[in-house]
C-alpha positions in Angstrom: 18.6 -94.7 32.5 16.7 -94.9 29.0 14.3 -97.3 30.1 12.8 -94.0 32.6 11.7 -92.2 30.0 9.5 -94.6 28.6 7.2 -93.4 31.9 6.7 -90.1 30.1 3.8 -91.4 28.5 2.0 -91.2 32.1 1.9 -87.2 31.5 -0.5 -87.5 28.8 -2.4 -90.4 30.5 -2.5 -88.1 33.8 -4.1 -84.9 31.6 -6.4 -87.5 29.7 -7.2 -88.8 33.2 -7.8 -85.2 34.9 -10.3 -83.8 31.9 -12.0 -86.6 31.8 -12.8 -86.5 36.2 -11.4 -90.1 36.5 -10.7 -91.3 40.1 -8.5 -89.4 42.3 -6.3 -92.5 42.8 -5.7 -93.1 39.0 -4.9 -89.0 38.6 -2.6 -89.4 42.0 -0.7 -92.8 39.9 -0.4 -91.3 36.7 1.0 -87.7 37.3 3.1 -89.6 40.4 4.6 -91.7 37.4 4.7 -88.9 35.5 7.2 -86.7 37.8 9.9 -89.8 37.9 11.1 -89.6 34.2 10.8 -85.7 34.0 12.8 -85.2 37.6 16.0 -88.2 36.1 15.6 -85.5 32.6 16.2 -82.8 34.9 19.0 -84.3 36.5 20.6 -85.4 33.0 20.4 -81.9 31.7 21.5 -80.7 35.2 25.1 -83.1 35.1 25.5 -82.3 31.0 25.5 -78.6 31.7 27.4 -79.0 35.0 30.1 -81.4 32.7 31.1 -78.2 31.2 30.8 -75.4 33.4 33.6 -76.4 35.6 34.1 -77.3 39.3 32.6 -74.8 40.8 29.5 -73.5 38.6 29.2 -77.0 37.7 28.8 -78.3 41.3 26.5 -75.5 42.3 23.9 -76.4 38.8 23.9 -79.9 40.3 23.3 -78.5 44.1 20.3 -76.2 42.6 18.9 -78.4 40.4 19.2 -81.8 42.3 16.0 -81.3 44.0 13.7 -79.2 41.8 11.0 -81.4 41.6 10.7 -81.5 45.3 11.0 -78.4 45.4 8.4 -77.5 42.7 5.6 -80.4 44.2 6.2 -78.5 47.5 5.3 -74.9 45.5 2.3 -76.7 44.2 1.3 -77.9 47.5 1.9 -74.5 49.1 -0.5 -72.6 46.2 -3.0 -75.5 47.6 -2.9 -74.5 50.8 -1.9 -77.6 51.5 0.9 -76.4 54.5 1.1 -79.7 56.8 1.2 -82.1 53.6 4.5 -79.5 52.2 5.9 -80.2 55.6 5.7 -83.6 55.5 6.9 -83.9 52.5 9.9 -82.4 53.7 10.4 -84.2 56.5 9.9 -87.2 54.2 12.3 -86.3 51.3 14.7 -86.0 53.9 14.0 -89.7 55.6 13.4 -91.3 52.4 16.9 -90.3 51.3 18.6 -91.7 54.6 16.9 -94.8 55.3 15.3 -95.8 52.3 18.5 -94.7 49.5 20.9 -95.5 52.4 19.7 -98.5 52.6 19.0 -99.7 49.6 22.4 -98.6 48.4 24.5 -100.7 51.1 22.1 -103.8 50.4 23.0 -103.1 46.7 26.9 -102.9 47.3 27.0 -105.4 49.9 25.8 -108.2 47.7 28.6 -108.1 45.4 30.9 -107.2 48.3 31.6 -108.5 52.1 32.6 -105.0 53.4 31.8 -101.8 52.1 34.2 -98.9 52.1 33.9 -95.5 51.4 35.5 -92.0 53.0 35.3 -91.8 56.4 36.0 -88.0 56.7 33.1 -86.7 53.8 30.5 -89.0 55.5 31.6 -87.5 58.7 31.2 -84.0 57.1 27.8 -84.8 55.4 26.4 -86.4 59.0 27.6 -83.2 61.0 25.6 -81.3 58.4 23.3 -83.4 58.3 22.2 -83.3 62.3 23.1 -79.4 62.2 20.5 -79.0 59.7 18.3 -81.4 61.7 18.5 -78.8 65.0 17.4 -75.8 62.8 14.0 -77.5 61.4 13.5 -78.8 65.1 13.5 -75.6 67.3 10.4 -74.1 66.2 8.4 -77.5 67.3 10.6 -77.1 70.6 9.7 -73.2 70.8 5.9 -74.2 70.2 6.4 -76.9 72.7 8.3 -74.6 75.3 5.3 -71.6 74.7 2.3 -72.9 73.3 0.8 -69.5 74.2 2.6 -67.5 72.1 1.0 -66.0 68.9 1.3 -68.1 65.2 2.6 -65.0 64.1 6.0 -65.3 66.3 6.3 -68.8 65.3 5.8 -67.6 61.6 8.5 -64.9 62.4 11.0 -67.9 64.3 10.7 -69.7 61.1 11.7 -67.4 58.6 14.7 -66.9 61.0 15.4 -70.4 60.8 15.0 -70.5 57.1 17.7 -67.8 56.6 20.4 -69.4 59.1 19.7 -72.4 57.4 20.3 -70.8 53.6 23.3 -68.8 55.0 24.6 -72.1 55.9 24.0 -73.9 52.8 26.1 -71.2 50.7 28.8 -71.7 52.7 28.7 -75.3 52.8 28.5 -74.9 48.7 32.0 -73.0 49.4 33.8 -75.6 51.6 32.4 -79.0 49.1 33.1 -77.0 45.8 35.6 -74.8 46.5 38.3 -74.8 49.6 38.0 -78.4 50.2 36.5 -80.0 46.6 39.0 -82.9 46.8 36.7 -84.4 50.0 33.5 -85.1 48.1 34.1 -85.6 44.4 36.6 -88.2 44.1 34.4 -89.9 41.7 33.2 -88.6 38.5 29.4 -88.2 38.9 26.6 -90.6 38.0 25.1 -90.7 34.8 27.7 -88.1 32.8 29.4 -90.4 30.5 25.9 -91.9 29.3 24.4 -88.3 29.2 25.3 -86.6 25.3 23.4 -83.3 25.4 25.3 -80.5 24.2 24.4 -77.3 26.5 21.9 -75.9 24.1 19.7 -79.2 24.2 20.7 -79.4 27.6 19.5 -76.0 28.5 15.9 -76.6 26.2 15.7 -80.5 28.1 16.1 -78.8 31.9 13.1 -75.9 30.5 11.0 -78.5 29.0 11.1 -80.8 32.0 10.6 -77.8 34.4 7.6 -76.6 32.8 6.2 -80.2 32.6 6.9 -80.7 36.3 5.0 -77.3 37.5 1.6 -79.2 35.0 2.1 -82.6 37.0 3.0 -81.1 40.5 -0.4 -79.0 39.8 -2.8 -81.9 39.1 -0.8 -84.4 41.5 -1.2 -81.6 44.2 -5.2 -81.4 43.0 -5.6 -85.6 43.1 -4.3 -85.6 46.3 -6.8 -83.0 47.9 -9.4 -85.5 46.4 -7.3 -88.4 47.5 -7.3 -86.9 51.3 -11.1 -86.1 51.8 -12.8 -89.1 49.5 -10.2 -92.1 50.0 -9.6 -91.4 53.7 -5.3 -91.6 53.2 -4.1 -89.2 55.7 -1.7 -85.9 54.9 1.0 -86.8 57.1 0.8 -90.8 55.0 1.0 -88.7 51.6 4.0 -86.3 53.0 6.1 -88.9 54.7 5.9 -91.6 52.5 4.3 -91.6 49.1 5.3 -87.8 47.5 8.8 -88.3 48.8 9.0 -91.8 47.0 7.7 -90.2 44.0 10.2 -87.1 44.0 13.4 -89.4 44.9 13.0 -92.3 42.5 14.9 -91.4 40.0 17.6 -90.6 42.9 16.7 -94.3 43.8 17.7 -95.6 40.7 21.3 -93.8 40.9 22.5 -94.5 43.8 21.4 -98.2 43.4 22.9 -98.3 40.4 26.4 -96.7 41.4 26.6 -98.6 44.4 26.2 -102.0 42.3 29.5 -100.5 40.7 31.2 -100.1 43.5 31.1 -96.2 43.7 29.9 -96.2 47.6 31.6 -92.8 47.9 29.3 -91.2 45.1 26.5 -92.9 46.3 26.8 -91.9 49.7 27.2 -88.4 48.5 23.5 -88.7 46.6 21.7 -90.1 49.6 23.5 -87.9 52.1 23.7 -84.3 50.1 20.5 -84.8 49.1 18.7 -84.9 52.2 20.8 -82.1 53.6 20.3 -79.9 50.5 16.4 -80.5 51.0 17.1 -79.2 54.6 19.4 -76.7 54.0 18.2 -75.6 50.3 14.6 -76.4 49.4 13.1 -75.2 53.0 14.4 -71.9 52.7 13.6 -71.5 49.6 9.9 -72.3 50.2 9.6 -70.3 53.5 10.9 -67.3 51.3 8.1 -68.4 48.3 5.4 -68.4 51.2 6.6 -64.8 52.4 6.5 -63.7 49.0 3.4 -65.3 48.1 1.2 -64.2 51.2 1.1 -67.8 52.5 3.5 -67.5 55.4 5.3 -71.1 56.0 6.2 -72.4 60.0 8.6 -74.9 60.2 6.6 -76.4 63.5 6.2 -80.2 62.8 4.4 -82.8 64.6 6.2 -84.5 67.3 6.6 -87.8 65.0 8.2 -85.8 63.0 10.7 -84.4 64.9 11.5 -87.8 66.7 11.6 -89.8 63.6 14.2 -87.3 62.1 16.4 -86.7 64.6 16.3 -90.6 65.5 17.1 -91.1 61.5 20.1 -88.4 61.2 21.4 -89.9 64.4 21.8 -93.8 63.1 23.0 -92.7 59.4 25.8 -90.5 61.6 26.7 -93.4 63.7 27.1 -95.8 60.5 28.9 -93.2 58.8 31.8 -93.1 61.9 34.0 -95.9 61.0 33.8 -96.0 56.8 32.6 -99.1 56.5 29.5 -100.9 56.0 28.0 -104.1 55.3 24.9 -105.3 53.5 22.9 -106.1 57.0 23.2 -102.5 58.2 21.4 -101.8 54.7 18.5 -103.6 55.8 18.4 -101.9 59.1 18.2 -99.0 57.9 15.1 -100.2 55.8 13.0 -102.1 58.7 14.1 -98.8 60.3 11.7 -97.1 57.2 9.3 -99.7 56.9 8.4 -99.2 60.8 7.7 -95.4 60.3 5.5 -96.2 57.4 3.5 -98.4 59.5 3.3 -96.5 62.0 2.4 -93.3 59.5 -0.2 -95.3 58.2 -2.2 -95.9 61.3 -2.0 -92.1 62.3 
């Protein structure tokens, strides 16, 4: 989508913003704007290079890179200190991309069509992934819950444990998608390729470029948001849940939306859906293994709102998912669904 990258002006308004000790808001909107362009150039330079690399190395580029920016916010967040707002952030990511994508996607397809179609057997496969991942970010609140005695160190220790189940898993679901059973999840060709021209040199200098831009706006959105917390009264969990997630999946908004309006509810099922799981499955390990490293050790322990909220979302998405079909309504579900966490968020 051209029209994105006409927001990359915000990363020069966000420095010019940050030097010059503007309100935390404006520095939170501007490098928040910032990030959407540079995450759909990511993604472009991702689906050139993965046009040409093959099945197989091409679907494991798009696996890797389809969530860098969250993944690189969450770094930022982490350096910060910021451990509960990287969390919820997580948790977030995950929720936006199921009830939010989801459900702007079927609103999307469902006005141009009465019933909505799309493969019973991949959503069934993305769903029981889905809640499997679901179970391993929610035993370490259940452990805490079951021993609240027991030392932060164990639940530090039950994490990383968790985290490495989780990435074991992940590789082995990048076998059975990409690999033994490809033909179930990329029936379509993927979003965004034909309209995409960079040869792999640009594409590899486009996917550096945009990196290193990301880890400059993920640094001062991470340091607005501190400000944003203690001065403007918005709460972590508010920030997590709702507003860095939005941030970090809009250009995955735009997609999906986009594909669905053409009819491709497979593909765009496969966005909303892979996504979330690969935050789950993918960027959590890989952040409990940057906070080991790092000497900021990471607990996957989340609030009980959290927990509830996630497994009720994975739950309805799995139950839609069952029969293949959908229908414009259930797409608004899903988003009063949404809307009623982020009310609820806000008051907490």
């Amino acid at each position: 989508m051209p029209w994105l990258r006409w927001l990359l002006v915000a990363a020069p308004v966000s420095w010019a913003l940050a030097w010059l000790g503007a309100p935390p808001v404006a520095v939170f909107l501007a490098s928040g704007i910032a990030v959407v362009p540079l995450a759909a150039e990511m993604g472009h330079a991702t689906e050139a290079l993965a046009a040409r690399a093959g099945p197989a190395a091409g679907g494991l580029l798009n696996a890797t890179f389809g969530n860098a920016a969250e993944l690189i916010v969450a770094i930022a967040g982490l350096r910060a200190g910021l451990l509960e707002l990287v969390k919820a952030s997580l948790v977030g990511s995950i929720l936006g991309n199921l009830l939010l994508i989801l459900g702007l996607v079927f609103v999307a397809g469902g006005l141009r069509r009465p019933i909505l179609t799309f493969n019973r057997t991949a959503a069934g496969m993305n769903g029981a992934m889905l809640l499997l991942a679901v179970v391993g970010l929610v035993i370490p609140a259940l452990f805490v819950l079951a021993h609240p005695a027991a030392a932060p160190e164990v639940a530090v220790h039950l994490s990383e444990g968790v985290a490495l189940v989780l990435g074991l898993t992940y590789a082995g679901s990048l076998v059975f998608s990409f690999i033994t059973h490809r033909h179930l999840f990329h029936g379509e060709a993927p979003a965004g390729t034909a309209s995409v021209a960079y040869s792999p040199a640009v594409a590899v200098a486009v996917l550096a470029a945009a990196t290193v831009l990301t880890a400059v706006e993920s640094e001062i959105l991470v340091h607005a948001t501190e400000a944003v917390v203690s001065r403007v009264g918005v709460s972590q969990l508010f920030l997590g849940l709702i507003a860095i997630p939005l941030i970090g999946n809009a250009a995955e908004h735009a997609v999906a939306v986009a594909v669905a309006r053409r009819g491709q509810m497979d593909l765009a099922l496969h966005v909303a859906l892979g996504s979330s799981t690969q935050i789950a499955l993918f960027v959590t390990p890989v952040l409990v293994a940057v906070g080991a490293l790092s000497g900021r050790p990471v607990n996957l322990v989340f609030t009980s709102f959290e927990v509830v909220t996630l497994g009720l979302a994975s739950l309805i998405v799995t139950i839609i998912g069952l029969d293949g079909e959908s229908h414009w309504f259930e797409g608004v579900q899903l988003l009063a669904v949404y809307a009623l966490i982020a009310i609820a968020v806000w008051f907490i």
